[in-house]
C-alpha positions as CSV (number, residue, x, y, z in Angstrom):
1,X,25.4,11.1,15.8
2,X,21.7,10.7,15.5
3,X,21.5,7.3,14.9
4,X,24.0,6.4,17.7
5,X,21.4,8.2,19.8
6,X,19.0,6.4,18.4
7,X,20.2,3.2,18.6
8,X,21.0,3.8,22.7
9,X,17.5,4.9,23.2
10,X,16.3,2.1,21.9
11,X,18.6,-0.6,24.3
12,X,17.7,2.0,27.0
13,X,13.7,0.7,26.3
14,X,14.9,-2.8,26.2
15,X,13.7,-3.2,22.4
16,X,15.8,-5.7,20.3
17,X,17.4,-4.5,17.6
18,X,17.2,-4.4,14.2
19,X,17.9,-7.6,12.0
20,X,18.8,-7.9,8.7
21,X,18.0,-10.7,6.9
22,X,20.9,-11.8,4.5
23,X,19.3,-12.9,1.1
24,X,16.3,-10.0,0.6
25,X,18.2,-7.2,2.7
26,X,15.0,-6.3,4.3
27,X,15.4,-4.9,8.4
28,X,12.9,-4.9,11.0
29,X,11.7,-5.8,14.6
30,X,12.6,-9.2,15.7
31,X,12.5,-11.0,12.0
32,X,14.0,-14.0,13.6
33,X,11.2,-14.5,15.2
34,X,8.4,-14.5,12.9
35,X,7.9,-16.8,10.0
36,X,9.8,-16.2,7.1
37,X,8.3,-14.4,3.7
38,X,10.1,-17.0,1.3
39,X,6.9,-19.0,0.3
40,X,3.8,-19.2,-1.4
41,X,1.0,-17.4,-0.3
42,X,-1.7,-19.0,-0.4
43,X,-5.0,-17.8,-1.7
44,X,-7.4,-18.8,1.0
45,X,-9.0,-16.4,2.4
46,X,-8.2,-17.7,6.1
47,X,-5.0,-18.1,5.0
48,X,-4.6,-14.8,3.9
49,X,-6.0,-13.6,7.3
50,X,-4.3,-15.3,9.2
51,X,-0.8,-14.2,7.1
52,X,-2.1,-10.3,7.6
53,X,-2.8,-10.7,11.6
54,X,1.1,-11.8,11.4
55,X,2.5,-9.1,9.7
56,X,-0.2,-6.5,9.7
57,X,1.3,-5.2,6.2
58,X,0.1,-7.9,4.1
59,X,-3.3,-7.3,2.2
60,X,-6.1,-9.6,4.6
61,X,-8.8,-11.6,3.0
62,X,-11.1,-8.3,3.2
63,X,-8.6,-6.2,1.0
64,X,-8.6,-9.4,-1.6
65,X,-11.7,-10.1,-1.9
66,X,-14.2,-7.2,-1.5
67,X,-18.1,-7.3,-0.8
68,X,-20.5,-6.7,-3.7
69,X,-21.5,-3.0,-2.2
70,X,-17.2,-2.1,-2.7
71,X,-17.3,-3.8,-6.0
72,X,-20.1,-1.9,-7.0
73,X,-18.8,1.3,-5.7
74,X,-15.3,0.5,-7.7
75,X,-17.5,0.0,-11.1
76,X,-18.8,3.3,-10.4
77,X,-15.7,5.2,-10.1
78,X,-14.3,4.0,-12.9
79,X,-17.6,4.5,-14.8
80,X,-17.1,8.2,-14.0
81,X,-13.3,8.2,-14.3
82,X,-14.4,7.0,-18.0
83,X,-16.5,9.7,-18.7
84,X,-15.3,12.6,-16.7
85,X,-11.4,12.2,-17.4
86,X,-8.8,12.2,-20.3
87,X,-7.2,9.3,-18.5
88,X,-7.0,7.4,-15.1
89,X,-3.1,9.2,-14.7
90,X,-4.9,12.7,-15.4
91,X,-7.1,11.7,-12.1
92,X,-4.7,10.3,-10.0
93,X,-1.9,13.3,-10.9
94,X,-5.4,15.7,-9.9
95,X,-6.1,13.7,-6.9
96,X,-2.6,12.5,-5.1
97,X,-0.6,15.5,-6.5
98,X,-3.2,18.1,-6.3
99,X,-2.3,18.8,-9.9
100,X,-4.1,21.6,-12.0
101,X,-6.9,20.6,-14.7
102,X,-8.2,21.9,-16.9
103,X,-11.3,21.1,-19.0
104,X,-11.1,19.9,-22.9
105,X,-13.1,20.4,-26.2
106,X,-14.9,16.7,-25.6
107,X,-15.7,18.2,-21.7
108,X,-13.2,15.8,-20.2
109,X,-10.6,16.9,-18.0
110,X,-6.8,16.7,-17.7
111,X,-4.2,17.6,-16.0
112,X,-2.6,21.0,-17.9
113,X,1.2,20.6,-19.1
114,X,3.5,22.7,-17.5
């Protein structure tokens, strides 16, 4: 089967395989040997760096807590989102689906109904 191909491949390279950790389920590279996930993150920036370095899909301090040029940029897109949209789903459905629009009586767009 595939995945017994897979799985000899992968002794053939020498990786380790998969573990399973009991309580959450979750499977990955050599989880034994990294710290485990069942805490309390703390908020410090350094903290959260150093967390993100680890794992590399945790948010780092950089994805918490933006500079005042990203902020500013945000504010703006939601300004226009505001003004330009019937709703923040209409954009998103528009902009991650590539969903049709189509413009309303107030100007705004939406997404049209199927």
């Amino acid at each position: 089967s595939t995945r017994e191909r897979t799985i000899a491949g992968r002794r053939a390279r020498g990786a380790q395989p998969a573990v399973r950790l009991a309580r959450s389920g979750l499977a990955g590279e050599n989880l034994t040997n990294r710290q485990s996930m069942r805490c309390q993150v703390s908020p410090d920036e350094t903290a959260l760096q150093q967390l993100h370095d680890q794992t590399g899909w945790t948010p780092g301090a950089e994805h918490i807590r933006p500079d005042a040029a990203s902020r500013a940029q945000k504010e703006l897109l939601f300004s226009n989102l505001d003004t330009m949209w019937a709703s923040p789903g209409d954009w998103v459905m528009h902009q991650v689906f590539s969903s049709p629009t189509q413009r309303r009586a107030d100007g705004r767009r939406c997404v049209v109904e199927a």
